[in-house]
DOROLO-462312 format. One record per residue: residue number from 0; x, y, z of N, C-alpha, C in turn. Coordinates in steps of 0.05 Angstrom, whole numbers. Atoms other than C-alpha are relative to their C-alpha. Example, Ala and Ser with C-alpha at 12.3 -4.5 7.8 and 13.67 -1.06 7.14 Angstrom:
! DOROLO-462312
    nr   n_east   n_north     n_up   ca_east   ca_north    ca_up   c_east   c_north     c_up
     0       18       -24        0       246        -90      156       18        24        0
     1      -16       -24       -1       273        -21      143      -15        22       14
//
This chain:
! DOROLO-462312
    nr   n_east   n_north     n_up   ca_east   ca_north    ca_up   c_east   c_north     c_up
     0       -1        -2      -29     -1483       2844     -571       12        26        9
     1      -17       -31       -1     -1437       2909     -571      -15        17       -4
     2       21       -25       15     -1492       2952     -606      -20        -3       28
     3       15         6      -15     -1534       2924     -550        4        12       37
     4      -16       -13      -29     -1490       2948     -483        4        31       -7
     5        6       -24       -3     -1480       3009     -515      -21        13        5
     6       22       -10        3     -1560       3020     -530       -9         3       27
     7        5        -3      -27     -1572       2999     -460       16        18       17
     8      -18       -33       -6     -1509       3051     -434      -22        17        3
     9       -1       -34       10     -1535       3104     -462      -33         4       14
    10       30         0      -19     -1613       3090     -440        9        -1       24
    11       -2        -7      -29     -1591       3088     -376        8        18       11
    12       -6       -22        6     -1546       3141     -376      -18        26       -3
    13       10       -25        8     -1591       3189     -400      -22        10       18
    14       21       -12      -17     -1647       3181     -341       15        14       26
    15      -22       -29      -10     -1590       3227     -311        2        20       -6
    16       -9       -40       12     -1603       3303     -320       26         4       16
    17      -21       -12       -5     -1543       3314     -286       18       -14       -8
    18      -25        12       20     -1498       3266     -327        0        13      -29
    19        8       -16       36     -1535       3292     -395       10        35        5
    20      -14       -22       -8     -1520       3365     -369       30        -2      -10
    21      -22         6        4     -1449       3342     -363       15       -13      -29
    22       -8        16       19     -1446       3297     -428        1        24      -17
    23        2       -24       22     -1469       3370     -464       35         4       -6
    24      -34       -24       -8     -1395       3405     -436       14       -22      -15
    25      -24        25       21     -1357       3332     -461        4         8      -27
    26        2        -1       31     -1383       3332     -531       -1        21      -10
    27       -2       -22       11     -1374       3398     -535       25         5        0
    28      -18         0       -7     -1312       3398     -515       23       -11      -20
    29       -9        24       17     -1295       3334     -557        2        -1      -27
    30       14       -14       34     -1330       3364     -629       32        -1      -20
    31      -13       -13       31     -1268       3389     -660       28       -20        5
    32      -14        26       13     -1220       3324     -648      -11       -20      -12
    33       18        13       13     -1270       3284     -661       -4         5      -38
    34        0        -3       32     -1278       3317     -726       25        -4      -15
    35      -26        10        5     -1206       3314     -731        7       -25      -12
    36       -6        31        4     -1197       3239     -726      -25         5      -31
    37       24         9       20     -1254       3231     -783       19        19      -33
    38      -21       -17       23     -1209       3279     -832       22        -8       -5
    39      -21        15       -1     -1148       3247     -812       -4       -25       -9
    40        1        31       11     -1173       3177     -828       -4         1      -29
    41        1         6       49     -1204       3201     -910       31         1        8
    42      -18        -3       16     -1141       3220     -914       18       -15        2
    43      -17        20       -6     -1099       3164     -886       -4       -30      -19
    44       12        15       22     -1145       3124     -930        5        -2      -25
    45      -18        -4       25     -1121       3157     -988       21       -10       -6
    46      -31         2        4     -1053       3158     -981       -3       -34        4
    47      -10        17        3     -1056       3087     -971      -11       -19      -29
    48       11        14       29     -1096       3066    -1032       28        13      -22
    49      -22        -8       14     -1040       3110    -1067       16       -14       -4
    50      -23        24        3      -983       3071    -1037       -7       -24      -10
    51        7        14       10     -1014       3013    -1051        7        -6      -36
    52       -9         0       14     -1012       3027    -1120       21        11      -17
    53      -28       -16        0      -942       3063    -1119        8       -32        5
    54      -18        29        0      -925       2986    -1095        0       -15      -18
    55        9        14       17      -963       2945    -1143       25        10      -25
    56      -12         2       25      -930       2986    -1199       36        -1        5
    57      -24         6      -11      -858       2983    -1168       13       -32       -1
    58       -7        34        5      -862       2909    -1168        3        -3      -23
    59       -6         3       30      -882       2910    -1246       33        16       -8
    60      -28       -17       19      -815       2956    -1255       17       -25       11
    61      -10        22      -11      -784       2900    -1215       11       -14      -17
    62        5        29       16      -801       2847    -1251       11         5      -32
    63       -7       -12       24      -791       2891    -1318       38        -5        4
    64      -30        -2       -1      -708       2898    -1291        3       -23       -3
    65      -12        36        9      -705       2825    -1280        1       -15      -32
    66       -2        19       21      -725       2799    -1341       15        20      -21
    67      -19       -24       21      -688       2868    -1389       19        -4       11
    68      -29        -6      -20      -631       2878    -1337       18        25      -22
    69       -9       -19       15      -620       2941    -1378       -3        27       18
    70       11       -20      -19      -604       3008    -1352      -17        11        7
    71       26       -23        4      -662       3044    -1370      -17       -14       20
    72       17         6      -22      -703       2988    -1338        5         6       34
    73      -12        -7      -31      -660       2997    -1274       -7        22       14
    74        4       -11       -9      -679       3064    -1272      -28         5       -2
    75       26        -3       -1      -748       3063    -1272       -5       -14       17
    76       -3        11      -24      -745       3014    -1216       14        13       21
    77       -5       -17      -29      -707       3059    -1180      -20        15       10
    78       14       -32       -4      -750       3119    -1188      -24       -13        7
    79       32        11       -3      -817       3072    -1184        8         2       33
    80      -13        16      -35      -778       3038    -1109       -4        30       19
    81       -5       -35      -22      -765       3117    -1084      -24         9        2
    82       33        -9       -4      -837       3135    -1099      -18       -12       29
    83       17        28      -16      -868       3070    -1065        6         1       32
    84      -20        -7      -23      -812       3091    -1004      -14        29       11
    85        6       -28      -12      -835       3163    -1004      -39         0        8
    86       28        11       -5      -908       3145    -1005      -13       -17       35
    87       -1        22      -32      -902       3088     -948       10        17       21
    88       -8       -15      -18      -867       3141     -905      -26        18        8
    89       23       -20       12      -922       3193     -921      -32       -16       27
    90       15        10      -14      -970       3149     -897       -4       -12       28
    91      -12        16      -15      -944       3113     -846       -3        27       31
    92       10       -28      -13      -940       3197     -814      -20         2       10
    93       22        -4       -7     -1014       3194     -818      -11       -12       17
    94        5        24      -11     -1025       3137     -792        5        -1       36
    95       -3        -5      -14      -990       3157     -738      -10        26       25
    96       17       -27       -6     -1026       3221     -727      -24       -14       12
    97       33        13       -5     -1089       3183     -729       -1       -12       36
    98      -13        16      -28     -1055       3142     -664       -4        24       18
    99       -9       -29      -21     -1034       3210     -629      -38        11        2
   100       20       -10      -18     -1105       3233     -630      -33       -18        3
   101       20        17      -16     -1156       3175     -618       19       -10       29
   102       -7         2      -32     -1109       3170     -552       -5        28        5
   103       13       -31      -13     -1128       3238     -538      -27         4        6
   104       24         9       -2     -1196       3227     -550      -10       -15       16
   105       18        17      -18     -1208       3171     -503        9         9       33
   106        2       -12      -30     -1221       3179     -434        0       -26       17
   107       -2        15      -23     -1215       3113     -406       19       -15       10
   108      -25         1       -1     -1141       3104     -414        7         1       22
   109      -10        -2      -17     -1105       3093     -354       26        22       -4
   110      -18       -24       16     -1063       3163     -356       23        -8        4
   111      -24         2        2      -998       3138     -342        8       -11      -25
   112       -3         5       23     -1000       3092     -399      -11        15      -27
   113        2       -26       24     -1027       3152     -444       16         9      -17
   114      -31       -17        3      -974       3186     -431       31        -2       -8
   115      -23         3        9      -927       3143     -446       -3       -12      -34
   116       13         2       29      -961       3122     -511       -1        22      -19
   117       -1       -22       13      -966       3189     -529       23        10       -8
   118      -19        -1        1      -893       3201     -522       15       -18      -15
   119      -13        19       21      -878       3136     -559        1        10      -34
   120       21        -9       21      -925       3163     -618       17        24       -4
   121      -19       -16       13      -881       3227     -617       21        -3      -18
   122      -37         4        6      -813       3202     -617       -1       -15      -32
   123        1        15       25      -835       3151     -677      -12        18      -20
   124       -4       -22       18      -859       3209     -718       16        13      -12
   125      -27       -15        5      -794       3249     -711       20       -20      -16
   126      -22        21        4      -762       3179     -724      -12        -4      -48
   127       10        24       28      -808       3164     -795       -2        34      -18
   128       -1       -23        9      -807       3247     -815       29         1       -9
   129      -33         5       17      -723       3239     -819        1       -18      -13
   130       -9        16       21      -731       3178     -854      -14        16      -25
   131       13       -10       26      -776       3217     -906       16        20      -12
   132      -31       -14       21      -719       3265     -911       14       -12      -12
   133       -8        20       15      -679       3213     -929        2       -11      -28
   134        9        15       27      -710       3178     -979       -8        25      -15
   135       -1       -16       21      -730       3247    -1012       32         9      -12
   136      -19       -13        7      -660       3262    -1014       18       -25      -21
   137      -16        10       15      -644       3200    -1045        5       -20      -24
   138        6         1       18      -638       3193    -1114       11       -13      -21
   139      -23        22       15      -593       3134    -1141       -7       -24        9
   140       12        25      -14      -599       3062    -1129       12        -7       22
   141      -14        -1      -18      -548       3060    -1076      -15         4       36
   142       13       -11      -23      -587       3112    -1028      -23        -4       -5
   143       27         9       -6      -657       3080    -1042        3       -24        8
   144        2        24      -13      -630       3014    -1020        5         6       24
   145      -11       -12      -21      -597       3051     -965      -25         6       27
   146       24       -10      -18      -665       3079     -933      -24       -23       -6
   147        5        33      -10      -697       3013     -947        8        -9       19
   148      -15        23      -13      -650       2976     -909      -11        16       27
   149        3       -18      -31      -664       3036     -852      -28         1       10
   150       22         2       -7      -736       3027     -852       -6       -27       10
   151       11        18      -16      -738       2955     -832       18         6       25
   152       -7        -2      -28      -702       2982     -768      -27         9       17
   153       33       -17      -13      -774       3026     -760      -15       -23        0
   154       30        14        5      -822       2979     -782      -10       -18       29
   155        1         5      -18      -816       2937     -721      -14        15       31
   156        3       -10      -13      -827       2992     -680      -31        10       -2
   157       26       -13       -5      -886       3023     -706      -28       -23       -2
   158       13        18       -3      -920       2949     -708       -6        -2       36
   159        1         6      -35      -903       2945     -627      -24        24        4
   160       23       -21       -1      -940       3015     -627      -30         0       -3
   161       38        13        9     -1005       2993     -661      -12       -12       18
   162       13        15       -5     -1016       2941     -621        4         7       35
   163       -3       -13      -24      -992       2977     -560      -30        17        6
   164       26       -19      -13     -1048       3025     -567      -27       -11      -12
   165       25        14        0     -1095       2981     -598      -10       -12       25
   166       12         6      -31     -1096       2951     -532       -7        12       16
   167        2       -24      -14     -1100       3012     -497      -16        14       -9
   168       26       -12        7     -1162       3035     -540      -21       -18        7
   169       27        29       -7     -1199       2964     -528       -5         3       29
   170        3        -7      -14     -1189       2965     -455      -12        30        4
   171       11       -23      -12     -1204       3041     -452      -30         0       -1
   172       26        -6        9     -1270       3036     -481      -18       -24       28
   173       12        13      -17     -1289       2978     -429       -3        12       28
   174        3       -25      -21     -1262       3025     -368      -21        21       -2
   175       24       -23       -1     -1307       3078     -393      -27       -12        1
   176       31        11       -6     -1366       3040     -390        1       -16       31
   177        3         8      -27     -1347       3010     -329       -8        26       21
   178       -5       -32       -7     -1331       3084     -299      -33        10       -2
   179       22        -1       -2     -1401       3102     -322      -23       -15       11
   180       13        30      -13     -1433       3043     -292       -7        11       29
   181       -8         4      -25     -1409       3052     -227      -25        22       18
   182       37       -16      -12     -1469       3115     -213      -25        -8       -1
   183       25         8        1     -1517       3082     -241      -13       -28       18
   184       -2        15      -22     -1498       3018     -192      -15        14       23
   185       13       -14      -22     -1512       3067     -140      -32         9       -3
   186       28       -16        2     -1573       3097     -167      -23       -20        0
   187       20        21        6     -1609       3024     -169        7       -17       36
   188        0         8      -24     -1585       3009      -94      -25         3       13
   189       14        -4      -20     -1647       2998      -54        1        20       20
   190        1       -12      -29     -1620       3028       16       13        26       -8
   191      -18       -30       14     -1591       3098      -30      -34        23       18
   192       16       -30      -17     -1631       3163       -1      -27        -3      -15
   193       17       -12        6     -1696       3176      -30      -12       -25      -16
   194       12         1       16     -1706       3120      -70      -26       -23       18
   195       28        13      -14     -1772       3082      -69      -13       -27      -26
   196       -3        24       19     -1766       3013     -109      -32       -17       10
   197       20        11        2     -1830       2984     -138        0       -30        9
   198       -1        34       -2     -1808       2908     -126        7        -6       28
   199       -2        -6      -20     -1800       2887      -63       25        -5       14
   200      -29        -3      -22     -1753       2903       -6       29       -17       -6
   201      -18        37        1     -1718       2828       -4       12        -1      -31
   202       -4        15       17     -1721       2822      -81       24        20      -15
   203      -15       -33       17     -1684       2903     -101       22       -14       12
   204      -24        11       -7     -1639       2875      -43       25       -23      -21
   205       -7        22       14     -1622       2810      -81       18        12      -24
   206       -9        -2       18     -1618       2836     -142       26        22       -4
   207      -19       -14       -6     -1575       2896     -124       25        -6        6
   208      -19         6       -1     -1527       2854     -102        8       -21      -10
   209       -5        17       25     -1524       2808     -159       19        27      -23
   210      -10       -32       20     -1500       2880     -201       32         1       14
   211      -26        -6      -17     -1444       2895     -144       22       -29        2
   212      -23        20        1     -1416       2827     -141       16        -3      -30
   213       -7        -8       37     -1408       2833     -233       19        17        6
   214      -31       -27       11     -1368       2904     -226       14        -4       19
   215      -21        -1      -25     -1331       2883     -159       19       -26      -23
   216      -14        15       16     -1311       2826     -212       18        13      -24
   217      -13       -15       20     -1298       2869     -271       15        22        3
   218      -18       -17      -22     -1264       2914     -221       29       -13      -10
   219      -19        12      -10     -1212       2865     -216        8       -12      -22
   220      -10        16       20     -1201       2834     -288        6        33      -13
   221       -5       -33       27     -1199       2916     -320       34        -1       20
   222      -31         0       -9     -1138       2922     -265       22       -25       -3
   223       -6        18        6     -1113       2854     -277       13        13      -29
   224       -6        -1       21     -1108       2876     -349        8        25       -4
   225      -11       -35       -5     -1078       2954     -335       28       -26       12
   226      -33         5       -8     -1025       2915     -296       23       -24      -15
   227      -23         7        9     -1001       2865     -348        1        14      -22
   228       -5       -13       16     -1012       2915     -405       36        16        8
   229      -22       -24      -12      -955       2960     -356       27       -30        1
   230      -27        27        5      -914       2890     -350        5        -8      -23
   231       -7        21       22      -909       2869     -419       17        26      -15
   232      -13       -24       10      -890       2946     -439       32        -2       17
   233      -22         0       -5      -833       2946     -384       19       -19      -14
   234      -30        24       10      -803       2876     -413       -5         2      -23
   235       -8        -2       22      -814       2894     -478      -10       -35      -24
   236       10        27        7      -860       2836     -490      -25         2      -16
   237       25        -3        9      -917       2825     -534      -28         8       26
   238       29        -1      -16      -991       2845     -503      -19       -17       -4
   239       19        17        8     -1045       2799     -504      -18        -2       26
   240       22         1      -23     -1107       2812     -453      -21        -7      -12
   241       22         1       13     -1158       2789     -505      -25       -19       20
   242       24        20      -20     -1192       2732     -454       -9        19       24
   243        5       -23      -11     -1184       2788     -401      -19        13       -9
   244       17       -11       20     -1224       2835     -448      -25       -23       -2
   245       22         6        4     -1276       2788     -463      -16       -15       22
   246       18         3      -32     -1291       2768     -394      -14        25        9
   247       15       -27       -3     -1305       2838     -379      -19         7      -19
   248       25       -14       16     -1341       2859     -435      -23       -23        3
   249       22        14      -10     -1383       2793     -424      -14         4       31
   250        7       -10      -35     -1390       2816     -344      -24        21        4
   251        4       -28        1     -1404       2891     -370      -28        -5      -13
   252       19         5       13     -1457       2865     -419      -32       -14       23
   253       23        12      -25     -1497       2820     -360       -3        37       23
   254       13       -27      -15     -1494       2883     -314      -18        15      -15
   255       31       -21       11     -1533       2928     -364      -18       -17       -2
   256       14        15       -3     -1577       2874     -376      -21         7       26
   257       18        -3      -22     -1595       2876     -308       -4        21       17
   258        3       -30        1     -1590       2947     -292      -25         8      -10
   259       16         3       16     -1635       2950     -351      -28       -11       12
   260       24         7      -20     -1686       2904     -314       -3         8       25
   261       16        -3      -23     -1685       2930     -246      -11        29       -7
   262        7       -26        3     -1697       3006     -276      -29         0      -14
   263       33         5        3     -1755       2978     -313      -21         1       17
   264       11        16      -10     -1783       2957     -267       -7        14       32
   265       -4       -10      -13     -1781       3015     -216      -22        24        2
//
């Protein structure tokens, strides 16, 4: 059904030379984050198949101390633990990168909450870059339990983050199709300047305002869900607009639909 609102989007969309004009300057515009994000993710990919197995073998040193409890094993559990530490930091950077510019990239972000996403996304960089000093600097079992113990103060944080701007990429992407919508609403109005609708008078009417009553709805559930995204950030509360979200994108999906049929049909 998603592959399906886009395909219809974009067909519609496109019997706009002066949106396609315009879409040139975007994606031209857009090319070299775009390529960005796509470079940033191999490599976020990497680094986490790494850690991954920087953890796996960290556990076997583990398990090796427990059952030896000899120095030697001790330190090979250290040195495995500081790896697995320097690694998860490492990544964790990228990861965060990746965050900082698919919010740059989208355009249907409500900018205040961008902006403060984007500033979140800083500060927790600067926050997970000193812990990687840290843990490079520290090379005993003392100061690798030490920056352990200081990373579950982060971890919390950069979970709130994820799901902060996961929400804030899901919604964006429904705004922007709404946002684009909203001309082509106009461009299928009957009583608009010039046009000259094959079906008749009564039925363009009808149907025209079967379209306007959908986005006057999805109007009101995208802001609905901008204003408790901005309430759950002030109290510091989880987010959760997913029924929100799939009322709209079910709303957004019937509008192209019928968009779709009255342009046919013209």
């Amino acid at each position: 059904m998603k592959k399906t609102i886009v395909s219809i989007l974009f067909f519609l969309l496109m019997i706009s030379p002066v949106w396609a004009h315009a879409q040139v300057d975007l994606i031209s515009e857009k090319k070299s984050i775009i390529e960005e994000i796509a470079e940033v993710d191999r490599t976020y990919k990497g680094q986490l198949a790494e850690y991954r197995q920087a953890a796996d073998q960290f556990n076997i040193a583990k398990g090796q101390f427990t059952k030896l409890n000899t120095l030697a094993s001790l330190e090979v559990a250290v040195q495995d633990g500081r790896k697995a530490l320097l690694l998860r930091d490492r990544v964790l950077l990228t990861y965060l990168k990746l965050i900082e510019l698919k919010l740059l990239e989208s355009d249907g972000i409500n900018l205040e909450e961008k902006t403060i996403a984007l500033d979140m996304t800083k500060d927790l960089q600067q926050d997970f870059q000193a812990h990687l000093d840290l843990t490079n600097n520290a090379i005993d079992r003392v100061a690798v339990n030490q920056v352990a113990d200081d990373f579950e103060i982060l971890a919390p944080k950069i979970t709130n983050l994820s799901n902060y701007v996961s929400t804030l990429l899901r919604i964006g992407k429904l705004q922007t199709i709404y946002d684009h919508s909203l001309s082509l609403v106009e461009k299928t109005n009957p009583n608009a300047a010039g046009a000259e609708p094959s079906l008749k008078q009564n039925e363009m009417i009808r149907a025209h305002t079967e379209v306007v009553n959908l986005m006057e709805k999805i109007y009101t559930n995208l802001r609905y869900g901008w204003d408790e995204i901005r309430v759950a950030r002030e109290k510091e509360k989880p987010i959760d607009i997913s029924k929100s979200n799939a009322s709209v994108f079910a709303d957004l999906s019937q509008t192209m639909l019928f968009l779709a049929e009255i342009v046919s049909k013209r």
